[in-house]
LOPA-106439 format. One record per atom (N, C-alpha, C, O, CB): residue in three letters; x, y, z. Coordinates in pm, whole numbers, padded with zeros to 5 digits, always signed. Glycine has a CB too. Layout:
BEGIN
alaXYZ;...
***
This chain:
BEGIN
unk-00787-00150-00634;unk-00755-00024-00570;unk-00845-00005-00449;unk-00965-00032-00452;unk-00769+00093-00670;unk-00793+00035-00362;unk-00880+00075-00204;unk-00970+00170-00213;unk-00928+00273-00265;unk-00791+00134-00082;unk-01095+00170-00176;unk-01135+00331-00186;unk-01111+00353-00035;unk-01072+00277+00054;unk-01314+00378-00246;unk-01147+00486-00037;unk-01169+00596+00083;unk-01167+00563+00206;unk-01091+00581+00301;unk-01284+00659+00083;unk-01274+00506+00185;unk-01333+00456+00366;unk-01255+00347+00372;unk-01190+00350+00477;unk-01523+00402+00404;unk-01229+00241+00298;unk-01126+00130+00363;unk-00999+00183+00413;unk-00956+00164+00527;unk-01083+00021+00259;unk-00919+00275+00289;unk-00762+00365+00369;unk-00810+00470+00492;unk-00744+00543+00566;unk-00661+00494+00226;unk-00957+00447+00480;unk-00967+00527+00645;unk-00992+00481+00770;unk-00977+00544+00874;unk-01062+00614+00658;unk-01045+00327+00753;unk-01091+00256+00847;unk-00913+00175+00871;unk-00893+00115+00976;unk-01248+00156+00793;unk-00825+00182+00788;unk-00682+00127+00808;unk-00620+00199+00819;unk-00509+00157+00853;unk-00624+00059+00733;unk-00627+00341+00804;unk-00575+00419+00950;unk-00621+00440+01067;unk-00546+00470+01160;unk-00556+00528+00942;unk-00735+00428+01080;unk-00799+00387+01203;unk-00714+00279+01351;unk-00667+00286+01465;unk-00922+00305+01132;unk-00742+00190+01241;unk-00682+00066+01290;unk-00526+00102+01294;unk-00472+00046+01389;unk-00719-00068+01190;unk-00451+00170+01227;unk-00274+00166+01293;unk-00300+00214+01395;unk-00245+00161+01492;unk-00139+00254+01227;unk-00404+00349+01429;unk-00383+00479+01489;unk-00404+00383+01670;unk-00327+00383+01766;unk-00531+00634+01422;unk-00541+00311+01653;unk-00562+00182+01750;unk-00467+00060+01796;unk-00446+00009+01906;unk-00660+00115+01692;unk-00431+00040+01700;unk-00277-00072+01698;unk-00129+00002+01804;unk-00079-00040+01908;unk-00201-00079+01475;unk-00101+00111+01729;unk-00060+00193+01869;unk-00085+00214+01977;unk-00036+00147+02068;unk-00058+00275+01872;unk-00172+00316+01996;unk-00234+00338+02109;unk-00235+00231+02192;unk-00206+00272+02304;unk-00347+00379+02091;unk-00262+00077+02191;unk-00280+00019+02237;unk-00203-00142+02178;unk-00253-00225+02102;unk-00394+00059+02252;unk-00064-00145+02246;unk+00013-00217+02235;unk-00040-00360+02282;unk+00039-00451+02252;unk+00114-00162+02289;unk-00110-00385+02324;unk-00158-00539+02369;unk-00259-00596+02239;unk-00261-00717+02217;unk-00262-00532+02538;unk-00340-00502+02157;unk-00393-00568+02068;unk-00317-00597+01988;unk-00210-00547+01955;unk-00480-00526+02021;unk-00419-00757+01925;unk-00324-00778+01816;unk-00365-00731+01665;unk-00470-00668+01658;unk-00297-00924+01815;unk-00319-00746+01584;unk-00338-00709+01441;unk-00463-00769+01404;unk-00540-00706+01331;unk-00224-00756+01346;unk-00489-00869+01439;unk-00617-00961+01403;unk-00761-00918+01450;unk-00875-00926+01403;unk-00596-01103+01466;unk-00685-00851+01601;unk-00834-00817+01700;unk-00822-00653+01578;unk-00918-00638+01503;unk-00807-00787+01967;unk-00741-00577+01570;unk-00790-00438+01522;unk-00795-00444+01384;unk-00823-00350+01310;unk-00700-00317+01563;unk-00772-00548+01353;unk-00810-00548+01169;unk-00970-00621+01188;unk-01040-00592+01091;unk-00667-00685+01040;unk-01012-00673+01249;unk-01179-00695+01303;unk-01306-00617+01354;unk-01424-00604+01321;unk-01174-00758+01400;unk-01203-00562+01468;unk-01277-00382+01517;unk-01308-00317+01422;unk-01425-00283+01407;unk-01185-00266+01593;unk-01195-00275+01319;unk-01229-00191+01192;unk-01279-00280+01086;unk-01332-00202+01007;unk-01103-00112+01135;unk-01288-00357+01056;unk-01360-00438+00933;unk-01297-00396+00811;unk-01344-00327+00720;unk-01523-00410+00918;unk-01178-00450+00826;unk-01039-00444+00745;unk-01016-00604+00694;unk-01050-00690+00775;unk-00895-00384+00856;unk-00965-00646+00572;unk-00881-00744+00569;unk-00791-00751+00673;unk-00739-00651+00722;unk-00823-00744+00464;unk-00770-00861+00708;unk-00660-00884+00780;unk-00549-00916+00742;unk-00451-00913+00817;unk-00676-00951+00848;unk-00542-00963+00582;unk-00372-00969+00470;unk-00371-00851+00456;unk-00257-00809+00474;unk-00354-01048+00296;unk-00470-00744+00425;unk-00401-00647+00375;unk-00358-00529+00504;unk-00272-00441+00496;unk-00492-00592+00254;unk-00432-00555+00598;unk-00375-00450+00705;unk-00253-00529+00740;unk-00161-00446+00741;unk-00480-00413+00847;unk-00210-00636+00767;unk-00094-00731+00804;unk+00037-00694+00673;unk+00150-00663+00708;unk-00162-00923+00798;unk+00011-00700+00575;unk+00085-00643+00445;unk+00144-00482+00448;unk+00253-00443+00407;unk-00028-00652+00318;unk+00022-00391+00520;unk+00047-00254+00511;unk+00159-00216+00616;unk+00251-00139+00584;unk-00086-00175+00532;unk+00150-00279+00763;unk+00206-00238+00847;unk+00303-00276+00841;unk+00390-00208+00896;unk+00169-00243+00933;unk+00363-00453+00748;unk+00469-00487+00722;unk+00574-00337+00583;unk+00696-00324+00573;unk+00422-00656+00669;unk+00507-00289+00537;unk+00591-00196+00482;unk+00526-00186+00321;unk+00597-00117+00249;unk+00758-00249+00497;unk+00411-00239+00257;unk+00378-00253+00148;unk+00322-00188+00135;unk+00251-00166+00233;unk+00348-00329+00111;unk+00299-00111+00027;unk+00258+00064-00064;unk+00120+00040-00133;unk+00072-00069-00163;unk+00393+00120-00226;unk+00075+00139-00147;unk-00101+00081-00191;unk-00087+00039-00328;unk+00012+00091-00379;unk-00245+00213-00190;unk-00134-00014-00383;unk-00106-00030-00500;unk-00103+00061-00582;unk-00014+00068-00666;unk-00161-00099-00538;unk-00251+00192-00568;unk-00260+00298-00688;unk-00116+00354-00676;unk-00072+00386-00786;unk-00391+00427-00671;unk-00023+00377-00565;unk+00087+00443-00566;unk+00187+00323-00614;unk+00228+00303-00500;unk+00114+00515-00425;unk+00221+00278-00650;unk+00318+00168-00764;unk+00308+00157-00880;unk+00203+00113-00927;unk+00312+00040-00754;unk+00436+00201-00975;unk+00389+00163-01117;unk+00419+00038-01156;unk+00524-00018-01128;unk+00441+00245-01217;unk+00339-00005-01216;unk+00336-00180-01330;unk+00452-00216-01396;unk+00449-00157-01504;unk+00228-00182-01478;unk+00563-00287-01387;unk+00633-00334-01410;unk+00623-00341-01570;unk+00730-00348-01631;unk+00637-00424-01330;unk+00501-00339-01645;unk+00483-00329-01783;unk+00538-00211-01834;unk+00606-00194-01935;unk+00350-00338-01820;unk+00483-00100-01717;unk+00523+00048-01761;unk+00682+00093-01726;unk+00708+00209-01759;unk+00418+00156-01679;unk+00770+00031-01676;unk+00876+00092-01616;unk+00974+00069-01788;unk+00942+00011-01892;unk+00937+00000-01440;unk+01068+00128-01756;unk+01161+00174-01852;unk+01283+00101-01852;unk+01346+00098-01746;unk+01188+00307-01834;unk+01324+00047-01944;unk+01491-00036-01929;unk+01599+00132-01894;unk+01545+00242-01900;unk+01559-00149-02155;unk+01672+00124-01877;unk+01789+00197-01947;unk+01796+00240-02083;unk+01803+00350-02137;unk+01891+00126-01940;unk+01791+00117-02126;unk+01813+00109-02304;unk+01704+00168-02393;unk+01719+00230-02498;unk+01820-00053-02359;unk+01556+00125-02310;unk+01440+00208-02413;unk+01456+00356-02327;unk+01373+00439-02365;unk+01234+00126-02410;unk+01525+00393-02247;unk+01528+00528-02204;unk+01611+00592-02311;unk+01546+00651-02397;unk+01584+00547-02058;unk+01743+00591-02323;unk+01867+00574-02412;unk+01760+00635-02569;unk+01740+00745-02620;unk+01948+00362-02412;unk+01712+00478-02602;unk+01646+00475-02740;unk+01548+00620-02772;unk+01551+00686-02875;unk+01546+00330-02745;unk+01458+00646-02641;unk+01328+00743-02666;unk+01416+00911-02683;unk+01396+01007-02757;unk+01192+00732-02495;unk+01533+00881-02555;unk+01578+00987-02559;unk+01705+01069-02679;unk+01759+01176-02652;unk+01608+00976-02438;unk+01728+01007-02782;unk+01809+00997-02906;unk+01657+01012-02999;unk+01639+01107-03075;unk+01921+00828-02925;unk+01582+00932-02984;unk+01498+00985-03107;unk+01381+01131-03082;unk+01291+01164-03159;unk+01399+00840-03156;unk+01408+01180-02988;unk+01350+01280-02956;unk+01396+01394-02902;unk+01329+01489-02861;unk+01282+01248-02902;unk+01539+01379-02906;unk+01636+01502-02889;unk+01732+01523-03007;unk+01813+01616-03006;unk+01726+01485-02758;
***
């Protein structure tokens, strides 16, 4: 999980990445002292992790079905 100052130093870096269309991802994931997979990952469209649930935890249909019959 990211703390604080890293999701702040990688908004930093989009806010820079804009502003200034000639840098590249590599030079402003450096400036800010960011990974460079994971700022390259974020801007491609990928969600932080704490905001995703675990594929362990998600629900079929069927155990939805099941929980919701034995508890109604």
């Amino acid at each position: 999980m990211a703390n604080q100052s890293n999701e702040s130093q990688l908004i930093f870096a989009f806010q820079t990445l804009r502003s200034n269309p000639k840098l590249s991802i590599w030079a402003a994931a450096k400036i800010y002292s960011v990974a460079f997979v994971t700022f390259a990952k974020r801007k491609r469209g990928r969600p932080i992790r704490c905001n995703t649930i675990p594929k362990l935890r998600k629900l079929t249909e069927l155990k939805k079905k099941r929980l919701l019959n034995i508890y109604l």
